[in-house]
N, C-alpha and C positions, 0 to 999 in steps of 0.2 A: 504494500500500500504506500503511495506516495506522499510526501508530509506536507505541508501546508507549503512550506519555502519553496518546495519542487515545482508545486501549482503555480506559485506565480513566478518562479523562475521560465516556464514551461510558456503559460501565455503571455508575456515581456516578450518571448521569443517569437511565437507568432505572430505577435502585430508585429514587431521589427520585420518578419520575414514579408506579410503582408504590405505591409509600406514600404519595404525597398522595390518589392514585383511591380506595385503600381507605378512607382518613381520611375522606374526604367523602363515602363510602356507607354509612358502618358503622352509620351507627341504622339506615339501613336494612333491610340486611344483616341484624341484630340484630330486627329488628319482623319482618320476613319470617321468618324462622326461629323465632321465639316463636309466628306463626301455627300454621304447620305443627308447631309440637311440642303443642299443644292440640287434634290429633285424635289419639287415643287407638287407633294402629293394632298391638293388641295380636292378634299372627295365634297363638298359643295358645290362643284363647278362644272361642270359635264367636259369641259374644255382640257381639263388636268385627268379624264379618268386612264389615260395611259400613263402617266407618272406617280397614280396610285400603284399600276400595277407592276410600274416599275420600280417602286417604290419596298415593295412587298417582296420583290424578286432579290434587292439587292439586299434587304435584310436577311433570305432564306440561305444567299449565299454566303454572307457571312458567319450567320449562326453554323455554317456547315464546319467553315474555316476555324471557327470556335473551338468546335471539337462534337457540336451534338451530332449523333448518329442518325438522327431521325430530325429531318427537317421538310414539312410538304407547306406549300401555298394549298388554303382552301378558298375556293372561288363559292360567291354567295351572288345570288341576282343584285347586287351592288357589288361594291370595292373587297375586293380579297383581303379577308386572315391568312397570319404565319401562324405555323403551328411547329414547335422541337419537342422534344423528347429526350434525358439525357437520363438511364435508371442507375441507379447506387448500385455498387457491386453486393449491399447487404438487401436482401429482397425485403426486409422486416422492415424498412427504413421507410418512415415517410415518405408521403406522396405530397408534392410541393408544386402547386401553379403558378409562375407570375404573368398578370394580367398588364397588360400597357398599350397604346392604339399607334400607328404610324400614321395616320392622316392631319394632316393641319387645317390649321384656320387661313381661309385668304389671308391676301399680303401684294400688298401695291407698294410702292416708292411715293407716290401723289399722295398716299392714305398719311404719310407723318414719319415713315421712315428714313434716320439718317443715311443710310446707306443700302444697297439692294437686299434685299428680306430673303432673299433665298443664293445669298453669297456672304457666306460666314466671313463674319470680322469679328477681329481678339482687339479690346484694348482693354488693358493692362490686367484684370483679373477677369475678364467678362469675353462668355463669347456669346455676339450677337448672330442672332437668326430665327426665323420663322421656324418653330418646332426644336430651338436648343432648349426650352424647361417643359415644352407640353406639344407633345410628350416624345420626343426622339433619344433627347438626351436620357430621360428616365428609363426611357427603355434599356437603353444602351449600355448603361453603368453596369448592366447585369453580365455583358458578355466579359468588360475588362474584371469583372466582381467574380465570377467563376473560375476562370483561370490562375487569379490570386488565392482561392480557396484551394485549390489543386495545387499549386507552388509550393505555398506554406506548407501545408500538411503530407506533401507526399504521394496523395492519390490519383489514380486513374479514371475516377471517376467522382461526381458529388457525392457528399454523405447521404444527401438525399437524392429522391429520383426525383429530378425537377422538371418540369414540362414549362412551355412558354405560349401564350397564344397571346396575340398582339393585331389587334381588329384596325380595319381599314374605314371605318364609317363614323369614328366614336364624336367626330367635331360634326356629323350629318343627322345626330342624334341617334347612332346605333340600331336603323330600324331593321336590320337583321342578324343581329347579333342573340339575341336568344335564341330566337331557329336555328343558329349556328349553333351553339353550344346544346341547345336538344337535341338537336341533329349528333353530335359529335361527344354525348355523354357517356359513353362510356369509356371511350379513350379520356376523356377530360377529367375521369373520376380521381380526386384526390382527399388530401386532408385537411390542407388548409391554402388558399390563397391568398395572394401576397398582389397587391396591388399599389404598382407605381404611376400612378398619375395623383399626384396628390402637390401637398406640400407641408411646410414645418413653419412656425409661429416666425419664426428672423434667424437671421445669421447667428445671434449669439444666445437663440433659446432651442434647441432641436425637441423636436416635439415625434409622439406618434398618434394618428387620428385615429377612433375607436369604434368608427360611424360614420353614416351619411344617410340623412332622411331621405325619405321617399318622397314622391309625387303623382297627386292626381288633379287632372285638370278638367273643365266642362264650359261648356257656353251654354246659358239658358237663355230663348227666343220664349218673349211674351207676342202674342197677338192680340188685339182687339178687334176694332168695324174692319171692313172689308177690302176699305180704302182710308187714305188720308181725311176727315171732316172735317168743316168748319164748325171750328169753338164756339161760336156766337151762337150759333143752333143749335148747337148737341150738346157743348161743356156743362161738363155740372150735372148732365144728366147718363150719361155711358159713361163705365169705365176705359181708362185711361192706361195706356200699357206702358205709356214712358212715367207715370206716378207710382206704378206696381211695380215698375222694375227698383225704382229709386227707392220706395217702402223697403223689398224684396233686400237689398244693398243694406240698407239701413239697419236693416234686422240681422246683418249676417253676425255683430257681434256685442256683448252686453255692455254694459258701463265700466265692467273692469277690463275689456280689451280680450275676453275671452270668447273662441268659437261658440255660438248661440245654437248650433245643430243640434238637437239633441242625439245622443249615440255616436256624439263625435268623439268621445276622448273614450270611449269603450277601449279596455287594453293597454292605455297608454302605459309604456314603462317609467316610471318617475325616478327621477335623479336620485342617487343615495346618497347620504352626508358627504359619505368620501369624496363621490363626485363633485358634487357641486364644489368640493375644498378645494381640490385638483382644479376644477377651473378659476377659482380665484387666484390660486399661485402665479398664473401666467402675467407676466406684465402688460396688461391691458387698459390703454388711455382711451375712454370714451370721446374727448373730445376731438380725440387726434381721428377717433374712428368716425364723429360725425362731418368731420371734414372731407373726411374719405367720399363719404355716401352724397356728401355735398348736404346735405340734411342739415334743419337747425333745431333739432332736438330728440331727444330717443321716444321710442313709444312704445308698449307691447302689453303682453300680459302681466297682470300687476303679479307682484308674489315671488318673480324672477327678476335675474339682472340681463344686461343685453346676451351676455355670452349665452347663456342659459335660451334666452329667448331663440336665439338664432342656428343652437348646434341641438337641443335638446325639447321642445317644446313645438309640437305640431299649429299650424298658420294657417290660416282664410286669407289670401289676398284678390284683392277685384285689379285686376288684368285690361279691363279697360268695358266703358258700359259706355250706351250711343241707345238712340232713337230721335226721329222728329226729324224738324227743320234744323240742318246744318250753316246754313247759307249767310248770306250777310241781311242784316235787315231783319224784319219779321218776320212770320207767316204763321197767321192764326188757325193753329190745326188742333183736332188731337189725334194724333200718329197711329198706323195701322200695326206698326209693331216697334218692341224695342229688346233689345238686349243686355247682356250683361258676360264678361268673361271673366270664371275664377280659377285659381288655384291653390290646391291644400297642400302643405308638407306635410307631411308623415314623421311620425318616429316610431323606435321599437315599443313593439305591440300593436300598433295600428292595421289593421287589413282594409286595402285599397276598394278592395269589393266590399266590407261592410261601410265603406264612407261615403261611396258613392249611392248606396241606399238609403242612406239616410240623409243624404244632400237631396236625394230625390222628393225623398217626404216629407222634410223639411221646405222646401219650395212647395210644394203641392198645396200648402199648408198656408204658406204667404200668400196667394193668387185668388184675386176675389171671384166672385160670379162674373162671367161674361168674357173673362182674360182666359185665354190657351197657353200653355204652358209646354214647350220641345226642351228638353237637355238631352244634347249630345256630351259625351266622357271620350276623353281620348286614352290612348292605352296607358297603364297606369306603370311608375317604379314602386317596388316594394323599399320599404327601410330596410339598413342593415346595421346593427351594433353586434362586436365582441365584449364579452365580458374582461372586465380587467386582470381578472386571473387566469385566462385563457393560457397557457403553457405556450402556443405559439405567438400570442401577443408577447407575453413576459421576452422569450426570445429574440423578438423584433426591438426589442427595447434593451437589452443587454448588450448585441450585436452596435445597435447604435451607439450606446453610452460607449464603447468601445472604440467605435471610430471616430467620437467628440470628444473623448474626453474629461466628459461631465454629464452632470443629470439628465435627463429626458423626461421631459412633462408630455400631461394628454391633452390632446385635444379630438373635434369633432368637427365634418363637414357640413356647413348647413344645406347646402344643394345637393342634388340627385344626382346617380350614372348609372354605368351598366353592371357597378360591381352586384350589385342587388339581384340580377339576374343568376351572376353566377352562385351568391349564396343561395338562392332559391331555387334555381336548378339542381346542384349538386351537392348541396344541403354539407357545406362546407364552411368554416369559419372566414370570413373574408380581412386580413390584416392592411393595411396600406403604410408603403415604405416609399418617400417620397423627401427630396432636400431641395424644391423650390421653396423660394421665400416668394413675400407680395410686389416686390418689386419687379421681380422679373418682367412681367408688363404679358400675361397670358390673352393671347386674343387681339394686343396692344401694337401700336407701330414701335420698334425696338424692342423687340422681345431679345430676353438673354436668360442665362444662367451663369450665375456663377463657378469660377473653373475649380476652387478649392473644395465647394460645396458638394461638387458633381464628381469630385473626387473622392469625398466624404463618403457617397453615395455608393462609389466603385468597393471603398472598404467595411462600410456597414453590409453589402451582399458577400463579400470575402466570407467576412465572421459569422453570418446568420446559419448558411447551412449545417457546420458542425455542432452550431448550437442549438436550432433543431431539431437533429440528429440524436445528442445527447441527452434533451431534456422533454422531448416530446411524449415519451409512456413512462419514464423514471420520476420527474418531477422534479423543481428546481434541486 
């Protein structure tokens, strides 16, 4: 049995061995990744779908170059997934997926960018480009992250069997990305996924996120007369479907800021002491955050703080409502019909299908005699939360403390993706391991990543799979 001294004699030596591997590949690493951000795999644009699919090719090649043995492009009636495969020599060893998308976000030069968006530029710590933090680079860290896993330690293979699928659509809003992974469950079958597209609180707080609400969204169409009437004749006497919808709005929340559905917060998972402490630790300036939002005050549901409100607590928001005369001037009507568009966030415990029933009967409920009443639901995201003692969270957060340094706080995402799918598909713990900061500018003219961080990022995947490995059926 080896003694305390040996242990950390032992891991001293791995991280030196891990950071000397990355140190002497990094222009590499750096010139590989500059390639691949110079094809321009914008899946919004029908004009880029052959630099998706070029896009997708050059990644399969390299992942081959990597060292996985199993590397196929799956073509989907949209933009192609990569799919690798790389299995641990111990058959017993986790089963490990990391999730990440190769497709971007448009990117023009006119749009605000200093320089061409899809021709990598370095100054000084920073390499810009469309898709260097979301999500090329993310992805990427993982091929120079594997090889340093293998350096260090000596192996032929990961300790775990890690598999990669890395979707082509996820900026198009992933509309086939579940059929893909139903289609493809039971190669995809693992134990826990590890999702990089994400990010950490700032450069000098590394964080891991433990979640990401869900989303369902609907438009409800009021009708009334037949046609437009004049007010002078009718008003006061027919209902009114631009006053129903605005009642309808009115009602959606009580005086303290809370959804008015009833059977909305059915299930909801509620914060534990811990949690909520764990978000207070985080260095969090509301003002510096309502500047952000451009907002001149915070608002929410009372009882919570912003952070709470936003990573942990399910939303009603009105999306945008219309009916009647738009035009300049008057025109004395009451409106043949009017509208309204909402969306809920979800959190853990929420079921998308029980919310959207009760949004229905809940309107049914506001609409007087005479008004008709249409909601259409669009397809829905489920929420996803790990628990905090989940062994491959704990993992996720050892592995990073490792390559910072220092502590690792939690955090939570308040918007939706496609990792929810995969938890719900393959009924699998969904982790997210990500080193952008909010600067990066995602979406942004000047988008960048940082080169240290992203290198952070190369060494938190080094350390993760042995740890994994080690602590996944044993326990810390």
């Amino acid at each position: 049995m080896s003694r305390p001294a040996d242990s950390a004699v032992s891991a001293a030596s791995a991280v030196s061995a891990v950071r000397t591997y990355i140190e002497q590949h990094r222009a590499a690493f750096l010139d590989d990744l500059a390639e691949w951000l110079r094809i321009p795999s914008v899946s919004a644009e029908p004009g880029h779908a052959s630099d998706v699919r070029r896009s997708a090719d050059w990644l399969a090649a390299k992942l081959r170059e990597t060292g996985f043995p199993t590397v196929e492009v799956w073509r989907t009636p949209g933009a192609p997934a990569v799919y690798a495969q790389w299995p641990a020599a111990d058959p017993d060893a986790p089963v490990v997926l990391v999730y990440g998308h190769h497709d971007v976000q448009p990117a023009a030069r006119e749009d605000g960018w200093e320089t061409e968006p899809f021709e990598p530029v370095v100054r000084g710590n920073r390499l810009h480009a469309r898709g260097a933090a979301d999500d090329k680079g993310q992805v990427f860290f993982h091929t120079l992250g594997v090889r340093a896993h293998l350096a260090a330690t000596g192996r032929t293979a990961p300790a775990v069997t890690l598999k990669l699928l890395v979707e082509g659509e996820e900026e198009s809003g992933s509309p086939h990305f579940r059929a893909l992974v139903e289609e493809h469950a039971e190669r995809l079958a693992v134990d826990a996924v590890i999702v990089s597209d994400t990010g950490m609180w700032s450069e000098d707080t590394p964080t891991v996120c433990t979640g990401m609400r869900g989303l369902a969204e609907c438009e409800i169409r009021l009708y009334g007369p037949d046609q437009d009437i004049h007010s002078g004749s009718f008003g006061g006497a027919v209902p009114n479907p631009a006053t129903a919808v605005a009642r309808l709005v009115a009602a959606l929340h009580d005086d303290h800021a809370r959804v008015a559905v009833p059977g909305f917060y059915d299930g909801v998972l509620e914060l534990t002491d811990r949690e909520r402490a764990l978000f207070a630790e985080l260095p969090f300036d509301e003002q510096r955050w309502l500047r952000t939002a451009g907002s001149h005050a915070a608002h929410g549901e009372a009882g919570h703080t912003t952070l709470e409100r936003v990573w942990a607590r399910p939303t009603a928001e009105v999306n945008g409502i219309g009916g009647g005369y738009q035009g300049p001037g008057s025109k004395t009507i009451i409106p043949a019909d009017a509208m309204v568009k909402l969306s809920f966030r979800l959190v853990a415990g929420q079921d998308p299908d029980q919310v959207e029933k009760a949004v229905r009967a809940w309107a049914a409920q506001q609409v007087p005699p005479g008004i008709r009443c249409e909601i259409t639901f669009g397809a829905a995201t489920r929420p996803c939360l790990t628990p905090l003692d989940h062994p491959a969270l704990q993992s996720v957060v050892r592995a990073m403390g490792r390559a910072f340094d220092r502590p690792v706080r939690y955090t939570r995402e308040g918007g939706s993706g496609p990792a929810a799918d995969l938890q719900d598909v393959l009924g699998a713990p969904v982790l997210f391991l990500g080193i952008s900061v909010p600067s990066d500018g995602w979406h942004a003219p000047n988008e960048k990543v940082e080169i240290d961080l992203l290198l952070k990022g190369v060494e938190t995947s080094a350390y993760l799979w042995d740890d994994l490995a080690l602590h996944w059926r044993h326990g810390p």
